[in-house]
C-alpha positions as CSV (number, residue, x, y, z in Angstrom):
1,X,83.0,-22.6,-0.8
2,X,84.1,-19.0,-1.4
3,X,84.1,-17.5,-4.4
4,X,87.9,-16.7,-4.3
5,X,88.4,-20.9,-4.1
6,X,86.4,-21.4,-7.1
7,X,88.3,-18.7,-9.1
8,X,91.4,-20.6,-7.9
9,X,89.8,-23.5,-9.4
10,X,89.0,-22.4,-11.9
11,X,92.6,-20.5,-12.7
12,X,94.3,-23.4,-11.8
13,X,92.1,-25.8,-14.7
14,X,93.3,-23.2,-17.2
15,X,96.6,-23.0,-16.7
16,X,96.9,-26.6,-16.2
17,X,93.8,-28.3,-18.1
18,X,92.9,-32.0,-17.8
19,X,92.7,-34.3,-21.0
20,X,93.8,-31.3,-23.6
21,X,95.3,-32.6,-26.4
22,X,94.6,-34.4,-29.8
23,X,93.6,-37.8,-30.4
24,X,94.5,-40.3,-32.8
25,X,91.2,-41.9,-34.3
26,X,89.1,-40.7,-32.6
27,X,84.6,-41.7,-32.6
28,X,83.8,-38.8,-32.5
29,X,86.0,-35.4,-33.2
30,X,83.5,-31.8,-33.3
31,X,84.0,-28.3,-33.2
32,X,82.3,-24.8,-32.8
33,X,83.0,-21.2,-31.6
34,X,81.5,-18.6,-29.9
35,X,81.4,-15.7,-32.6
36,X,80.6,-13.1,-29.9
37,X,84.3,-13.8,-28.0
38,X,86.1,-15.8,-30.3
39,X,86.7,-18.8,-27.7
40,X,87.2,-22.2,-29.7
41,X,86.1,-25.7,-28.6
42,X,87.1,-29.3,-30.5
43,X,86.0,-32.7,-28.7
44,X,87.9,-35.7,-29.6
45,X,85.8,-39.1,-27.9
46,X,86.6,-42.3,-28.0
47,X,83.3,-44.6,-27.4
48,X,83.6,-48.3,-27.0
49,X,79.9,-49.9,-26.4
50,X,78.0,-46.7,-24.8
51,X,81.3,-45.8,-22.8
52,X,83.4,-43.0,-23.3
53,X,86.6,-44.2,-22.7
54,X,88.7,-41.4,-23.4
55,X,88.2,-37.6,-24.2
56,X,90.6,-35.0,-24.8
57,X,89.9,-31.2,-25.8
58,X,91.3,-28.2,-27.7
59,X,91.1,-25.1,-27.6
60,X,91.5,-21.2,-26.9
61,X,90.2,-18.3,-25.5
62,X,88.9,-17.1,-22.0
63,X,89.7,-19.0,-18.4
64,X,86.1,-19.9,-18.0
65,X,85.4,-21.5,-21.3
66,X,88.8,-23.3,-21.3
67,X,88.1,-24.1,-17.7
68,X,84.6,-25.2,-18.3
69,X,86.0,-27.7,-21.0
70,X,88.7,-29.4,-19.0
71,X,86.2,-30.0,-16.0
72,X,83.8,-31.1,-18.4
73,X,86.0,-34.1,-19.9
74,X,86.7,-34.9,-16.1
75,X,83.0,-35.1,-15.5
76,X,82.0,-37.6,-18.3
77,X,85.1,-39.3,-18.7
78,X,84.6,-43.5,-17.9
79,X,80.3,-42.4,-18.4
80,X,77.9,-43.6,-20.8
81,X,77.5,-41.6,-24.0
82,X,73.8,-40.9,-23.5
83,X,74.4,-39.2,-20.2
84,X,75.2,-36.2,-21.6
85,X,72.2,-35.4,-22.7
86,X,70.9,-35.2,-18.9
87,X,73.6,-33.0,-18.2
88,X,72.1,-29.2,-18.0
89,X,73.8,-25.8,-18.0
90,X,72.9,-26.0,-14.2
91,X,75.4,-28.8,-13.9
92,X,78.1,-27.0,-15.5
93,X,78.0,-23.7,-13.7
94,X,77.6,-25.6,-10.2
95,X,80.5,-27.7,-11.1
96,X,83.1,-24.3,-12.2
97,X,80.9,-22.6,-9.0
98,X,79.9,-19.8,-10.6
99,X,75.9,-19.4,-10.8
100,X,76.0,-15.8,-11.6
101,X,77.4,-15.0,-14.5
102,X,76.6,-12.6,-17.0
103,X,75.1,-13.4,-20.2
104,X,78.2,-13.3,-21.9
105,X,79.9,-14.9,-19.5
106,X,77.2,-17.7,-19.4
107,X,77.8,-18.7,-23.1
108,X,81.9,-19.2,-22.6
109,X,80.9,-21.7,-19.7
110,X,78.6,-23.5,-21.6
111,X,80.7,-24.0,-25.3
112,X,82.3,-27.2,-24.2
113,X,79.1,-28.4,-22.8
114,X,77.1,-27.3,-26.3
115,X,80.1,-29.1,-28.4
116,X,80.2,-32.4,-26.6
117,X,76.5,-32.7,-26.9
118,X,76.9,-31.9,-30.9
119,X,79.3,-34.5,-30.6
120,X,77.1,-37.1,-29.3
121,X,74.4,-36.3,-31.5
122,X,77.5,-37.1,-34.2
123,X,78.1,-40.5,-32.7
124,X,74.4,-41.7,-33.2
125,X,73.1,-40.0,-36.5
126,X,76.4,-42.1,-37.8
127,X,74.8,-45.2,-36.0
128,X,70.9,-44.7,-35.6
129,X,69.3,-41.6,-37.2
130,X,66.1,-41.8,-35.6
131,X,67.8,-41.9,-32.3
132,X,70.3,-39.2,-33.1
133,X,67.1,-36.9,-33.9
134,X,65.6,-37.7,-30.5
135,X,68.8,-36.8,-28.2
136,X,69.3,-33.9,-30.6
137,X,65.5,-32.6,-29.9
138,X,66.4,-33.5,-25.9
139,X,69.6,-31.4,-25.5
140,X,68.2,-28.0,-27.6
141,X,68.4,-25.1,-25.4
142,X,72.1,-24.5,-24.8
């Protein structure tokens, strides 16, 4: 694909983002920010078993982290729990199509993908510890 199709893409999951919103009890709610922009992330999951059977985000700031986010939530939505700690900042800029981004740039891409794996890390320290410590250990690096 050209690069002009993913910016469409991309524009078009900002302006109209999938699963943004609140939830009402949700497993597992989490939040952080990129200091260095001021873009702004909260995950709300619902897990039943190992399933995530509904996500919704908030948020604000650029197109791409917002972007990021709402194709995020498409990606794991209906997925285990634990398979986002096998997901890599690889997968997320191949799946917003844009593999050459600047630093900067890089970092507002990968806040939802950093959040959701705080998130999960949530889930599990609440559940198993010793577990939590090992999928925390296994998703460093974002």
């Amino acid at each position: 694909m050209s690069d002009d199709i993913y910016r469409e893409i991309i524009l078009d999951h900002y302006r109209n983002p999938r699963n943004k919103g609140k939830m009402s009890n949700p497993d597992v709610s989490i939040h952080d920010s990129n200091p260095l922009c001021g873009d702004e992330i909260d995950m709300h999951l619902k897990v039943v078993g190992d399933k995530i059977t509904d996500i919704k985000f908030e948020g604000r700031g650029c197109a791409i982290s917002q972007a990021s986010a709402s194709m995020l939530t498409e990606m794991v939505a209906g997925k285990p729990l634990t398979s986002i700690k096998d997901l890599t900042k690889d997968d997320i800029l191949e799946n917003i199509g844009l593999t050459n981004l600047g630093p900067a740039r890089i970092k507002c891409a990968l806040l939802s993908l950093k959040v959701l794996k705080l998130g999960m890390v949530q889930y599990y320290a609440n559940k198993d510890p010793a577990s939590a410590k090992k999928l925390q250990d296994d998703s460093k690096g974002l």
